[in-house]
N, CA, C, O and CB atoms as a CASP TS submission, in Angstrom:
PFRMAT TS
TARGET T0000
AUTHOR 0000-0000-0000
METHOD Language model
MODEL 1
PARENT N/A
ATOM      1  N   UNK     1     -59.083  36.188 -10.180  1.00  0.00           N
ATOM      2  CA  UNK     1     -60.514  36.342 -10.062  1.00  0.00           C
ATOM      3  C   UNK     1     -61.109  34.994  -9.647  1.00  0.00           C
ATOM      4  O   UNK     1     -60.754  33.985 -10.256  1.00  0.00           O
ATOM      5  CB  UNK     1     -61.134  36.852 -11.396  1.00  0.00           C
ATOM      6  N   UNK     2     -61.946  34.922  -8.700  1.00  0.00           N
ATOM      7  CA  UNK     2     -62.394  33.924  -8.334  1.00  0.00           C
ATOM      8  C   UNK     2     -63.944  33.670  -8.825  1.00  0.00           C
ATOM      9  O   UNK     2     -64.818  34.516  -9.014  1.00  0.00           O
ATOM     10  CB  UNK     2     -62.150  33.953  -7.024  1.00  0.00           C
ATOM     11  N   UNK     3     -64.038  31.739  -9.027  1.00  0.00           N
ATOM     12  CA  UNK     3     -65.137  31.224 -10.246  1.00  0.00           C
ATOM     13  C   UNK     3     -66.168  32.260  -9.846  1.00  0.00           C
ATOM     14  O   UNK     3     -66.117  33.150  -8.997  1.00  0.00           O
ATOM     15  CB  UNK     3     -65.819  29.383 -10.183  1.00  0.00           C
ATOM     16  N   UNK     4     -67.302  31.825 -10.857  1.00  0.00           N
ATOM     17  CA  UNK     4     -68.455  32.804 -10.882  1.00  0.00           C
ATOM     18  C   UNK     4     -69.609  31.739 -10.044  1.00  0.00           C
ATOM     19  O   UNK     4     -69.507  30.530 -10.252  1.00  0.00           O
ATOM     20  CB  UNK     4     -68.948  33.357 -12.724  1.00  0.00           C
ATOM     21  N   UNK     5     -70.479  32.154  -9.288  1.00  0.00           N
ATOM     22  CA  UNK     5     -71.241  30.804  -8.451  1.00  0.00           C
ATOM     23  C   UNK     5     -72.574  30.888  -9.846  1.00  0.00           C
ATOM     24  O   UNK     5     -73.474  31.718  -9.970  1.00  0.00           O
ATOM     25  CB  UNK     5     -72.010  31.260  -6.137  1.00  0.00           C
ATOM     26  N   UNK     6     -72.339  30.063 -10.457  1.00  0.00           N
ATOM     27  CA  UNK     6     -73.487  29.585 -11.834  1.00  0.00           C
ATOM     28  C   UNK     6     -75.193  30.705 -11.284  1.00  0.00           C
ATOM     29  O   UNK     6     -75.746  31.595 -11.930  1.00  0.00           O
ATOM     30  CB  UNK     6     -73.963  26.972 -11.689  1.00  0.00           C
ATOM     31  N   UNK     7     -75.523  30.182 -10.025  1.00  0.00           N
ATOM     32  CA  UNK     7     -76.894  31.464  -9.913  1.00  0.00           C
ATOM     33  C   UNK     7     -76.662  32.398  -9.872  1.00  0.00           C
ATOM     34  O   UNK     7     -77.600  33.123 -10.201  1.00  0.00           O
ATOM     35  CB  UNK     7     -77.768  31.640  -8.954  1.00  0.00           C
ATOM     36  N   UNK     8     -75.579  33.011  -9.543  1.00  0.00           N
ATOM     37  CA  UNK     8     -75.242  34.705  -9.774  1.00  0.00           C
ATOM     38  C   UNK     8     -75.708  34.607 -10.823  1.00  0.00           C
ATOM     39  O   UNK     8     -76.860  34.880 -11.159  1.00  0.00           O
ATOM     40  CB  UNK     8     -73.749  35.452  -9.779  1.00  0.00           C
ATOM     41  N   UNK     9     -74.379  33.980 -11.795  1.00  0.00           N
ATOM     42  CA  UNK     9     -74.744  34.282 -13.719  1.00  0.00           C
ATOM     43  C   UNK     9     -76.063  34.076 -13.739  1.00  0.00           C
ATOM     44  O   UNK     9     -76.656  34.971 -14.342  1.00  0.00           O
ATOM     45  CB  UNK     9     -74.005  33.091 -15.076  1.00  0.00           C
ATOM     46  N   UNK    10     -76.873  33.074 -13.224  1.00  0.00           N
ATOM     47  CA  UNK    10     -78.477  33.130 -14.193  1.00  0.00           C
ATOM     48  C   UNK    10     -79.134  34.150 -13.259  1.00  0.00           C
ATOM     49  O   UNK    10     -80.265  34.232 -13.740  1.00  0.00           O
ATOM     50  CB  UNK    10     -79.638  31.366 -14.317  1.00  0.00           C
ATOM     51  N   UNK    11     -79.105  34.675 -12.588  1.00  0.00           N
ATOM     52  CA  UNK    11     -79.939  35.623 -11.735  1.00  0.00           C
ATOM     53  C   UNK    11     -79.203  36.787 -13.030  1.00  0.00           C
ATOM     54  O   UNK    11     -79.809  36.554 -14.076  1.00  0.00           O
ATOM     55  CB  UNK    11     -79.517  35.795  -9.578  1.00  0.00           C
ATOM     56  N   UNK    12     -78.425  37.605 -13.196  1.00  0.00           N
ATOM     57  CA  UNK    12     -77.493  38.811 -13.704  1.00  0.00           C
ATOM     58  C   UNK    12     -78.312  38.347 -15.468  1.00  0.00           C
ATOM     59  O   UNK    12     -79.052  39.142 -16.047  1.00  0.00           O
ATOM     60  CB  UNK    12     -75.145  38.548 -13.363  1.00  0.00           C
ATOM     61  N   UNK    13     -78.054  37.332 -15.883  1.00  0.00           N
ATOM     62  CA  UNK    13     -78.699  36.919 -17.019  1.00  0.00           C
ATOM     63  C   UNK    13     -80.263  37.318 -17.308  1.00  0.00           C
ATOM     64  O   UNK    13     -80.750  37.944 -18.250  1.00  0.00           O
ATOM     65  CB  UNK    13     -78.553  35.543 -16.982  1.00  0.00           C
ATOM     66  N   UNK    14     -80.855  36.743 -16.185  1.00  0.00           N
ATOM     67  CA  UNK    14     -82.514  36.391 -16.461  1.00  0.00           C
ATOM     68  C   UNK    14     -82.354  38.406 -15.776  1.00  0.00           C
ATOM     69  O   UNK    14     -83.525  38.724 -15.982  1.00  0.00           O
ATOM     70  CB  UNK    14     -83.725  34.465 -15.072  1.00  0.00           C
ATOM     71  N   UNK    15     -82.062  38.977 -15.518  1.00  0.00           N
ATOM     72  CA  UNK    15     -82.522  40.377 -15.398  1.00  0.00           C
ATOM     73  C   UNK    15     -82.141  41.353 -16.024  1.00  0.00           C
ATOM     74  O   UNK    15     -82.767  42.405 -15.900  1.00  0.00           O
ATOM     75  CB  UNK    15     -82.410  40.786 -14.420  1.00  0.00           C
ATOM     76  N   UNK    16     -80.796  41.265 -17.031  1.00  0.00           N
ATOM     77  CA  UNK    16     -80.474  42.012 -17.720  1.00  0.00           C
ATOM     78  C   UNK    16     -79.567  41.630 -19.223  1.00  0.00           C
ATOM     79  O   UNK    16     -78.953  42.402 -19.959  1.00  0.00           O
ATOM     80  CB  UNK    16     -79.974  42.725 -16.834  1.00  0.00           C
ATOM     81  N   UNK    17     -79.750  40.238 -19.322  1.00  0.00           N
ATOM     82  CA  UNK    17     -79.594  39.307 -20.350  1.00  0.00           C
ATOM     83  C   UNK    17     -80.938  39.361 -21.340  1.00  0.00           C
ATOM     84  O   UNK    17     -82.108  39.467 -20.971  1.00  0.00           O
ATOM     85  CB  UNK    17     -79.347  37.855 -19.675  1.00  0.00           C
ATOM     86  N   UNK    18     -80.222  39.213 -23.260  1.00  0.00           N
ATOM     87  CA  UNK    18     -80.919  39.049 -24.205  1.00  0.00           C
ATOM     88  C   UNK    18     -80.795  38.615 -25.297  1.00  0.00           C
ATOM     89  O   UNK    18     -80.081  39.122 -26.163  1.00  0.00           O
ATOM     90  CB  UNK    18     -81.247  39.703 -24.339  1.00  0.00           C
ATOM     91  N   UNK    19     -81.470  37.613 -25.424  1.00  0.00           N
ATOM     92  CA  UNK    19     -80.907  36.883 -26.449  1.00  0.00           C
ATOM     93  C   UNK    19     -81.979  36.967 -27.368  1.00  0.00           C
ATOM     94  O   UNK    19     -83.150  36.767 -27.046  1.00  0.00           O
ATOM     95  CB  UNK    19     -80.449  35.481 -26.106  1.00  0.00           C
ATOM     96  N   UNK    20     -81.374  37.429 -29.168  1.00  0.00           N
ATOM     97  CA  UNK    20     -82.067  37.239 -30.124  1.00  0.00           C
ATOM     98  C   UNK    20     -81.492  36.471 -30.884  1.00  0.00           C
ATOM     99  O   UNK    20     -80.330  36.065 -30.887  1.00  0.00           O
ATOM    100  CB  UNK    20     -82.427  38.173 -30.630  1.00  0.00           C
ATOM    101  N   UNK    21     -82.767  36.178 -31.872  1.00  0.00           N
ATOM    102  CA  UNK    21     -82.653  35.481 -33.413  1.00  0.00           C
ATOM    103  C   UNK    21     -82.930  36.439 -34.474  1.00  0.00           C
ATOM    104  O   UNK    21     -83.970  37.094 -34.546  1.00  0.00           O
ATOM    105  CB  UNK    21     -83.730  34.248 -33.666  1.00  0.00           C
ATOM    106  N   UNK    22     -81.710  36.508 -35.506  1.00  0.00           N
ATOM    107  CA  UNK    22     -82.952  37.064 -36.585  1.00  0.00           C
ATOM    108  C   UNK    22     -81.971  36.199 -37.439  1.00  0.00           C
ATOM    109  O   UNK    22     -80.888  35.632 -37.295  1.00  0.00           O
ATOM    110  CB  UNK    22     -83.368  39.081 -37.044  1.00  0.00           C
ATOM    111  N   UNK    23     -83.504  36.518 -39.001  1.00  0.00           N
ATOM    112  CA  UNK    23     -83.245  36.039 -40.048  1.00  0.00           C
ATOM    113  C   UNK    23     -83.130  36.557 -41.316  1.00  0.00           C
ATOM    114  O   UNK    23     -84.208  36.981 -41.731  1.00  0.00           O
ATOM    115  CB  UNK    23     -83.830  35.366 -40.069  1.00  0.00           C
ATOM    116  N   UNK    24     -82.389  36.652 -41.933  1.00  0.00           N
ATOM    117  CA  UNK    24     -82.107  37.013 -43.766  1.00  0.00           C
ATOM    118  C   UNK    24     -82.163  36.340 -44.441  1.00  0.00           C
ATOM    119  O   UNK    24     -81.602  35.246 -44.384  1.00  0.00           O
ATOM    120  CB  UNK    24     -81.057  37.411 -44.343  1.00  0.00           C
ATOM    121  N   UNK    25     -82.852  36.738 -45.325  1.00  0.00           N
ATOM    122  CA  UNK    25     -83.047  35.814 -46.650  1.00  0.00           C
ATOM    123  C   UNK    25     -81.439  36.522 -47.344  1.00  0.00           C
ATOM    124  O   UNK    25     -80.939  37.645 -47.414  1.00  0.00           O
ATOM    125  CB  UNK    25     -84.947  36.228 -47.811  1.00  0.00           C
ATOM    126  N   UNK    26     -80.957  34.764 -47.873  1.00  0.00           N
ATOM    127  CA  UNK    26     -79.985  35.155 -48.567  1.00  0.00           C
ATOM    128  C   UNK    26     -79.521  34.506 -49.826  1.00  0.00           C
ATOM    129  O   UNK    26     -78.626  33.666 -49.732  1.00  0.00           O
ATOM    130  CB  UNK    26     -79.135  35.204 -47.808  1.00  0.00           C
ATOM    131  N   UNK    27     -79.956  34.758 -50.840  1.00  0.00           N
ATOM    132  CA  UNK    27     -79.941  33.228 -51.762  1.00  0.00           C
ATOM    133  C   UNK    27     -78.820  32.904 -52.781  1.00  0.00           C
ATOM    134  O   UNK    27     -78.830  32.213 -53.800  1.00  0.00           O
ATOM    135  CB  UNK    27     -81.273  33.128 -52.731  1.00  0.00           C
ATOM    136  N   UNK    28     -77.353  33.997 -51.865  1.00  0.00           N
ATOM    137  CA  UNK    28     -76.505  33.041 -52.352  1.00  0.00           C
ATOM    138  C   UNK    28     -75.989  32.110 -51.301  1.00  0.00           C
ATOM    139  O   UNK    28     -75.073  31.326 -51.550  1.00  0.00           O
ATOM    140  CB  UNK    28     -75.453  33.668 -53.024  1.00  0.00           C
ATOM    141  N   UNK    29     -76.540  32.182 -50.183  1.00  0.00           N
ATOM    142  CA  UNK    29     -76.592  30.619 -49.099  1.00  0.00           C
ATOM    143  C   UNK    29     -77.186  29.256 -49.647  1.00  0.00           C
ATOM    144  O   UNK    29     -78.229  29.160 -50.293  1.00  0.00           O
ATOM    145  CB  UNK    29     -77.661  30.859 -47.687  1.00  0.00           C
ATOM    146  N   UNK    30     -76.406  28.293 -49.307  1.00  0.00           N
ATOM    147  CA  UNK    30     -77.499  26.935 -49.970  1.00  0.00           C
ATOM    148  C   UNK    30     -78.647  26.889 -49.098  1.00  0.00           C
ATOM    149  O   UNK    30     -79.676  26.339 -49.491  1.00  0.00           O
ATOM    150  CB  UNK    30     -76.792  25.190 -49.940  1.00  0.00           C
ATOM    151  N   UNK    31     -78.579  27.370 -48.043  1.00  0.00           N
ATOM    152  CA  UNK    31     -79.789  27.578 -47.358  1.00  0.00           C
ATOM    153  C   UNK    31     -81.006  28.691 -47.951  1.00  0.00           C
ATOM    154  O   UNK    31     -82.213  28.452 -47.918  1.00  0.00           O
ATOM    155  CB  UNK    31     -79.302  27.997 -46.011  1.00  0.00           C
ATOM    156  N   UNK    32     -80.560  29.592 -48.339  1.00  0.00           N
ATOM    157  CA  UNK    32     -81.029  30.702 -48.957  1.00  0.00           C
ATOM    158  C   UNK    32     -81.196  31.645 -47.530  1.00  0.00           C
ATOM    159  O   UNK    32     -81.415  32.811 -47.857  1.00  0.00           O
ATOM    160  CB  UNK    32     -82.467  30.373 -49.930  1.00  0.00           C
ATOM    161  N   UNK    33     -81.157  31.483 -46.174  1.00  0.00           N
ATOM    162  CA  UNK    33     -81.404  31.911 -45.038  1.00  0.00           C
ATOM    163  C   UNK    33     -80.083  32.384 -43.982  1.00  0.00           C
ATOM    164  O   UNK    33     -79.230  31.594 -43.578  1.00  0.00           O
ATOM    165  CB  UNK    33     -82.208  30.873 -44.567  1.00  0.00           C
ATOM    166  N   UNK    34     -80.116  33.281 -43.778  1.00  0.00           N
ATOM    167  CA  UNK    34     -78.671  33.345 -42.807  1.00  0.00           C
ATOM    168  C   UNK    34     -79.334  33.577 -41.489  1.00  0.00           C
ATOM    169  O   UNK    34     -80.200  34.441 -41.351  1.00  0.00           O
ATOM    170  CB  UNK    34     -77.410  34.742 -43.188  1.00  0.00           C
ATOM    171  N   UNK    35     -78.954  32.855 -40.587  1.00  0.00           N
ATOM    172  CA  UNK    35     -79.000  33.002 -38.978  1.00  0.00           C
ATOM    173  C   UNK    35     -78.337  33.366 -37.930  1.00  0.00           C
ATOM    174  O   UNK    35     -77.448  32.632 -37.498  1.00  0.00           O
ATOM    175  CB  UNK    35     -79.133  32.238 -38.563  1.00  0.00           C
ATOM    176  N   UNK    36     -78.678  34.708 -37.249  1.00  0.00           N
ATOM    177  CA  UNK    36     -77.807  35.577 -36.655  1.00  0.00           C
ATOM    178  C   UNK    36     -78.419  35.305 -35.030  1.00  0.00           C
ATOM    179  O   UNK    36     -79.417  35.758 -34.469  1.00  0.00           O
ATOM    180  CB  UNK    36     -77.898  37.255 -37.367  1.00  0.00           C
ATOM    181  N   UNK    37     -77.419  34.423 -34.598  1.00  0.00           N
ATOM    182  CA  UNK    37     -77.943  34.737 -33.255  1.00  0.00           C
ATOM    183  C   UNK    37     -76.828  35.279 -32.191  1.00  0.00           C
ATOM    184  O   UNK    37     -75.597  35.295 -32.230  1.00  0.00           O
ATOM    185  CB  UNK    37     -78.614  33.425 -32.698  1.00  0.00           C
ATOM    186  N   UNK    38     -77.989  35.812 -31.014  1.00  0.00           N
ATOM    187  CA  UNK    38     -76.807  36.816 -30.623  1.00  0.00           C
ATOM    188  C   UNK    38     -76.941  37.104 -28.668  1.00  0.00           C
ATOM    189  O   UNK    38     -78.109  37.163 -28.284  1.00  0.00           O
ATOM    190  CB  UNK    38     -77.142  38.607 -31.735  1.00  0.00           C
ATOM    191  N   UNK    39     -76.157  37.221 -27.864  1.00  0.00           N
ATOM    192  CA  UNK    39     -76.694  37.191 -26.718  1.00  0.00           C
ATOM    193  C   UNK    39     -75.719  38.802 -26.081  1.00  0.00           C
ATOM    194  O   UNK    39     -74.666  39.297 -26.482  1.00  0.00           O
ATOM    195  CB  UNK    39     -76.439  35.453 -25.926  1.00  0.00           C
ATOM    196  N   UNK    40     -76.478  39.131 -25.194  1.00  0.00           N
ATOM    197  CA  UNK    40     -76.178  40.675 -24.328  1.00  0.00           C
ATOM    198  C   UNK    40     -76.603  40.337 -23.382  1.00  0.00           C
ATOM    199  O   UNK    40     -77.503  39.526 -23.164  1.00  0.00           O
ATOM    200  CB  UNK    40     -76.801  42.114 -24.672  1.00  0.00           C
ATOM    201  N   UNK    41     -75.826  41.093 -22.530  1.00  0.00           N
ATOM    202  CA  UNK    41     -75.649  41.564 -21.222  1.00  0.00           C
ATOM    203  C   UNK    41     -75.724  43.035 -21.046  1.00  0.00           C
ATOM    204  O   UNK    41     -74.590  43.514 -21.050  1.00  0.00           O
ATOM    205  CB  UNK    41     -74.434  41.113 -20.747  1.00  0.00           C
ATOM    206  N   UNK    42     -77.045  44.288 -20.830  1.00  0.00           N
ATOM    207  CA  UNK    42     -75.985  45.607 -20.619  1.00  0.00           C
ATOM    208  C   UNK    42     -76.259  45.824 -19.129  1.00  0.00           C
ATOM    209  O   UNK    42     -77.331  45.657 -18.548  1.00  0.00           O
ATOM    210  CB  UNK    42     -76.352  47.193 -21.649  1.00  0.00           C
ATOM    211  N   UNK    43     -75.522  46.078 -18.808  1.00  0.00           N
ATOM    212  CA  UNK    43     -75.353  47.053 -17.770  1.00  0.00           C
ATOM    213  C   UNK    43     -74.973  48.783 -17.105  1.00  0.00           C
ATOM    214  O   UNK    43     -73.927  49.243 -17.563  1.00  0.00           O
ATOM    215  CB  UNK    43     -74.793  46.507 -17.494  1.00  0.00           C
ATOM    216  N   UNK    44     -75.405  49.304 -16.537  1.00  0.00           N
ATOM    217  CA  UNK    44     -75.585  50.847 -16.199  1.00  0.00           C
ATOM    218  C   UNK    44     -73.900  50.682 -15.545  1.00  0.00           C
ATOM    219  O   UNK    44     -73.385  49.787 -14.875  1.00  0.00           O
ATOM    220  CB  UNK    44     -77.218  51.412 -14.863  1.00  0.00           C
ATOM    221  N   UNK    45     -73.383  51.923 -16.063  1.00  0.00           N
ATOM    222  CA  UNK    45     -71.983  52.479 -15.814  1.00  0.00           C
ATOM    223  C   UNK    45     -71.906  52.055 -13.935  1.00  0.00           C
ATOM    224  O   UNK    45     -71.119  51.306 -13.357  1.00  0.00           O
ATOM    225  CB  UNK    45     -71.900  54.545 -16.318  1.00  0.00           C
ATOM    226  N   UNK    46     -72.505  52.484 -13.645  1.00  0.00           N
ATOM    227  CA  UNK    46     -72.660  52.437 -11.339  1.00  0.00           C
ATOM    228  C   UNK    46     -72.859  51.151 -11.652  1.00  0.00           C
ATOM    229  O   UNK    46     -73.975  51.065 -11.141  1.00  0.00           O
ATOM    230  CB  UNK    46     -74.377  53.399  -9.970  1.00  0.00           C
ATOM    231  N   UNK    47     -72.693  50.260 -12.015  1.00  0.00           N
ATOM    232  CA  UNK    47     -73.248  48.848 -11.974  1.00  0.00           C
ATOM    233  C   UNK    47     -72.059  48.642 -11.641  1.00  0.00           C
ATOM    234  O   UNK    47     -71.974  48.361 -10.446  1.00  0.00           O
ATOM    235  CB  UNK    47     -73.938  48.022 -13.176  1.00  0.00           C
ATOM    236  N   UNK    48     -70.555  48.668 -12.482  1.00  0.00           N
ATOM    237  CA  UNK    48     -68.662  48.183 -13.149  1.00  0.00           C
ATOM    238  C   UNK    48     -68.439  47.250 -12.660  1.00  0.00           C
ATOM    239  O   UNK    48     -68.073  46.238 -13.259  1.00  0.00           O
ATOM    240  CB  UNK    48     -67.206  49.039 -12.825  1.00  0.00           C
ATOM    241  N   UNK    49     -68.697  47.399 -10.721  1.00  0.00           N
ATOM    242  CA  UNK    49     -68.142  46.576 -10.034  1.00  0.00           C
ATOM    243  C   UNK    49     -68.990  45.145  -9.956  1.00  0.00           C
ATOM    244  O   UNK    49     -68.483  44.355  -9.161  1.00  0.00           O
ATOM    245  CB  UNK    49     -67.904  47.247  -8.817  1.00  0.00           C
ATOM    246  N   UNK    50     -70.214  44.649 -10.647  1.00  0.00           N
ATOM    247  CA  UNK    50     -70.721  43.983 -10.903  1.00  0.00           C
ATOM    248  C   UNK    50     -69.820  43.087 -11.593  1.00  0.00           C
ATOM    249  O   UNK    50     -70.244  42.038 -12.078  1.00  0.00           O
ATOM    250  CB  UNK    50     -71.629  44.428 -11.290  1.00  0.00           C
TER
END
């Protein structure tokens, strides 16, 4: 497979890329807080060859 050209990825990213945060309280953390972060990509099945 040949490299990926970096603006593909941020073009494919910034249109169907998502990135969240969330937060839990958790207070057997010394933080008392747990931080879930998380990133996606979806794409439609007719997309594959993408």
């Amino acid at each position: 497979m040949p490299p990926l050209d970096p603006w593909y990825v941020t073009g494919l990213v910034d249109g169907e890329g998502c990135f969240t945060v969330s937060f839990s309280l958790r207070p057997s953390l010394s933080t008392g807080i747990e931080v879930r972060p998380a990133f996606a990509v979806a794409l439609n099945k007719r997309s594959l060859a993408v």
